[in-house]
C-alpha positions in Angstrom: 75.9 85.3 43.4 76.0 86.4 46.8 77.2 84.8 49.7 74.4 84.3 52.6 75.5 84.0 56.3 75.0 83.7 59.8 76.6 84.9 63.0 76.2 83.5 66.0 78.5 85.5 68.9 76.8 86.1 73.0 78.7 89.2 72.7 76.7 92.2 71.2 79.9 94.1 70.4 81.2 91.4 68.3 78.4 90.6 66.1 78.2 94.2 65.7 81.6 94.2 64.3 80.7 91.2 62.1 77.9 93.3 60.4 80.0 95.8 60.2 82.2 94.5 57.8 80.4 92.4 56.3 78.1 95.3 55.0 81.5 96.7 53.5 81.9 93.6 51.3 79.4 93.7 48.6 78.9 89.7 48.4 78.2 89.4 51.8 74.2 88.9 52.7 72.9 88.9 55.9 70.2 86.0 56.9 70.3 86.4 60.5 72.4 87.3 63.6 71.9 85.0 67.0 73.4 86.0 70.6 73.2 82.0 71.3 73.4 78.7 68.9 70.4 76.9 70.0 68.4 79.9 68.5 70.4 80.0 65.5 68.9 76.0 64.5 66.2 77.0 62.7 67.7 79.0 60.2 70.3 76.6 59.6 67.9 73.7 58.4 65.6 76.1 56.6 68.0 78.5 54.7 70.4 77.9 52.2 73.5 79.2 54.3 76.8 79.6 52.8 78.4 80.8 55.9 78.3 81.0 59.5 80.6 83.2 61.6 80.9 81.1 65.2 82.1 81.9 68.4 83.5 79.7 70.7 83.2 80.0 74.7 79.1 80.9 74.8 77.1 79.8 78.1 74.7 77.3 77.0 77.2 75.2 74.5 80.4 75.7 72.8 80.6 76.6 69.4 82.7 73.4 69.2 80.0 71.0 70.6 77.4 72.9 68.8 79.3 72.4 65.1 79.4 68.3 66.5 75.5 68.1 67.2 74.7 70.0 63.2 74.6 69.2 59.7 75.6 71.9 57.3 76.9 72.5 54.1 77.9 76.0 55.0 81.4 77.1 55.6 82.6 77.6 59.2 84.4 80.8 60.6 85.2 80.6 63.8 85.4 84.4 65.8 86.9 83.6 69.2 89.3 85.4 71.9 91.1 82.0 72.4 94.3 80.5 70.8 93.5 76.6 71.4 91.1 75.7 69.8 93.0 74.9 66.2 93.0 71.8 66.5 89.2 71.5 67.2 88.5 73.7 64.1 90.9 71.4 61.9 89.1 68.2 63.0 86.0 69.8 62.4 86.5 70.9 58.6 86.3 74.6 59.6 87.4 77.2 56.6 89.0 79.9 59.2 89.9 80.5 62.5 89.7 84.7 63.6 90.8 85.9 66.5 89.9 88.7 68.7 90.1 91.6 68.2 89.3 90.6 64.2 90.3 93.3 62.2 89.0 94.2 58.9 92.0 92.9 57.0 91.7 89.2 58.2 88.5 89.6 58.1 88.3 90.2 54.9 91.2 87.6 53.9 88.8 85.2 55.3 85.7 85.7 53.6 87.5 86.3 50.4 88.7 82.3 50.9 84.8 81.1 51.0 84.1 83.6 48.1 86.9 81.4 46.0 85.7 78.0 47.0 82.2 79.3 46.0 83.5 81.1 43.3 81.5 83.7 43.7 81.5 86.3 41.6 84.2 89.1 42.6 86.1 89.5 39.4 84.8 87.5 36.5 86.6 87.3 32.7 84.8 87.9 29.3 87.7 87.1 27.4 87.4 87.8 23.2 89.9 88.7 20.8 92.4 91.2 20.3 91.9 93.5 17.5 94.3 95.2 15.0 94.8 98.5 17.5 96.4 96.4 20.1 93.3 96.9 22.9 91.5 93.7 23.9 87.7 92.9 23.3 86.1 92.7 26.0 85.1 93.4 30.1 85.6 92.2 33.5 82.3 92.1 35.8 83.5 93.8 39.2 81.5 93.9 42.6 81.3 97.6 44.0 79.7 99.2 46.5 77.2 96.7 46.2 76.5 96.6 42.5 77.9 94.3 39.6 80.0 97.0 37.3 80.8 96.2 33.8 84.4 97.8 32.8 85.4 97.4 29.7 89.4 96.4 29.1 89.6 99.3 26.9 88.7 101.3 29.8 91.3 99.9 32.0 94.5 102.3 32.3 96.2 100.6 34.8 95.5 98.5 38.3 97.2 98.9 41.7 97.4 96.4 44.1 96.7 96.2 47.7 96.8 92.9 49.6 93.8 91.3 49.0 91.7 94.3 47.3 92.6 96.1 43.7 91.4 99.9 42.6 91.3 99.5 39.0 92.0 103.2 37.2 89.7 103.7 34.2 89.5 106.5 31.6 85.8 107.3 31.9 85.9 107.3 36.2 87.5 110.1 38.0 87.6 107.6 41.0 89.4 104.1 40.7 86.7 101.3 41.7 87.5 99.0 44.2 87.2 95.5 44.5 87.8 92.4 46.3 90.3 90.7 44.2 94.7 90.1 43.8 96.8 90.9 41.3 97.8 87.5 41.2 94.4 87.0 39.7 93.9 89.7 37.3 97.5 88.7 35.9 95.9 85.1 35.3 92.7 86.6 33.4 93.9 89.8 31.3 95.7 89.4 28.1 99.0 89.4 28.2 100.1 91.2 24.8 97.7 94.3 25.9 98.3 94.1 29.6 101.8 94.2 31.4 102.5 93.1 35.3 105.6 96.0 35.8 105.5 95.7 39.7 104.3 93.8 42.4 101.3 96.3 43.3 101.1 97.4 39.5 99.6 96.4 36.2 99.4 98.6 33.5 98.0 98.5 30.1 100.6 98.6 27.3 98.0 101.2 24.6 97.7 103.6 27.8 101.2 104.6 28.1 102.7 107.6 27.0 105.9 107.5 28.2 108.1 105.7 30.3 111.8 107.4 31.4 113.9 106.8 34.8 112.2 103.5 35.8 108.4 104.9 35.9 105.6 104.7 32.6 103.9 107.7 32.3 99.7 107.2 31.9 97.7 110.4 31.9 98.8 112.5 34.7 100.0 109.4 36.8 103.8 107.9 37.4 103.5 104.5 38.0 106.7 102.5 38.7 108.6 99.4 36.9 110.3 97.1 39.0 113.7 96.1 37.9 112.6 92.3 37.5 109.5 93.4 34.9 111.6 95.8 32.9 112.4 93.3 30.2 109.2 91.9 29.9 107.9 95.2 29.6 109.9 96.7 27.5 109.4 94.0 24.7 105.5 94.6 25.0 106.0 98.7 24.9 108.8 98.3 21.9 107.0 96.7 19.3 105.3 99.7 17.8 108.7 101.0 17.5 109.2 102.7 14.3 
């Protein structure tokens, strides 16, 4: 499922920006762009819009009034330069408020909100069983680069954290994918017998380790680190194949 939006900014160089990013995030799809929000009317009422990204201060009408005058189901973001109009955006039932200069972090915080609400489709469980070799049944559907991957948990070596985005390390890529999605997340959906939280920017899973020696599990080539907190649960995971 893909998110559809609008963006409606007087300001080329901001809804440049806007298309920018948003052609970075693969759930993001373009409907239209509008330099003014009278324009902007038609699509509303005849597209099925998810989103619109909505500036404030524009000549004809503030974003404000304009939101007042509208009915929409879509989610509001407002993009402005200006600090007081928080309130206005509460009352109004607006998801986000970005200010300028957005950058592509809390840009991408923002959108990733909607994408929950929606629940669209970023990182999705297949959850099975667990067979007698200790790897799960099983895939997650990731969003990358514009296409909906399949990765199989057996695949899965180990996932790093960053913010609001994970690169997920697999045996059969040389490249870790990347995807909208938290740690948080993934810790809520993998099993927790084959998979192991052992930092806050790392999960790992338990069959891929080699090694582990001076506070670091040893996975192919790679070091990856065990926080002090996660060392007990991790180590009762990793020991029992002990001989």
């Amino acid at each position: 499922m893909q998110l559809k939006y609008i963006a409606i900014d007087d300001e080329p160089p901001a809804i440049e920006l806007i298309r920018e990013y948003a052609n970075k995030i693969s759930f993001l799809d373009e409907v239209a762009v509008f330099d003014n929000c009278m324009d902007a009317i038609p699509s509303i009422q005849n597209n099925a819009i998810d989103l619109i990204f909505l500036d404030i201060q524009m000549p004809d009408i503030k974003g404000t009034d304009f939101l007042r005058s509208i009915k929409t189901n879509a989610a509001i973001i407002f993009t402005t330069a200006y600090k007081d109009y928080a309130l206005d955006g509460y009352e109004l039932g607006v998801k986000d408020y970005l200010l300028k200069p957005i950058t592509f972090d809390k840009f991408l915080k923002s959108v990733n909100k909607i994408a929950d609400d929606r629940k669209v489709l970023s990182v999705e469980p297949n959850l099975q069983h667990q067979n007698t070799n200790n790897t799960l049944d099983g895939y997650l559907l990731v969003n990358h680069e514009h296409s909906v991957i399949k990765i199989e948990y057996s695949d899965i070596k180990y996932i790093e954290g960053h913010k609001d985005y994970v690169k997920i390390h697999t045996e059969s890529r040389k490249h870790p994918l990347l995807t909208l999605k938290t740690l948080k997340h993934l810790e809520t959906i993998l099993d927790g017998s084959t998979f192991s939280r052992i930092h806050k920017s790392y999960i790992i899973n338990i069959s891929k380790v080699e090694s582990y020696r001076n506070g670091k599990v040893k996975i192919d080539d790679n070091h990856v680190p065990i926080a002090e907190a996660y060392m007990e649960g991790f180590k009762n995971k990793f020991m029992k194949g002990k001989i």
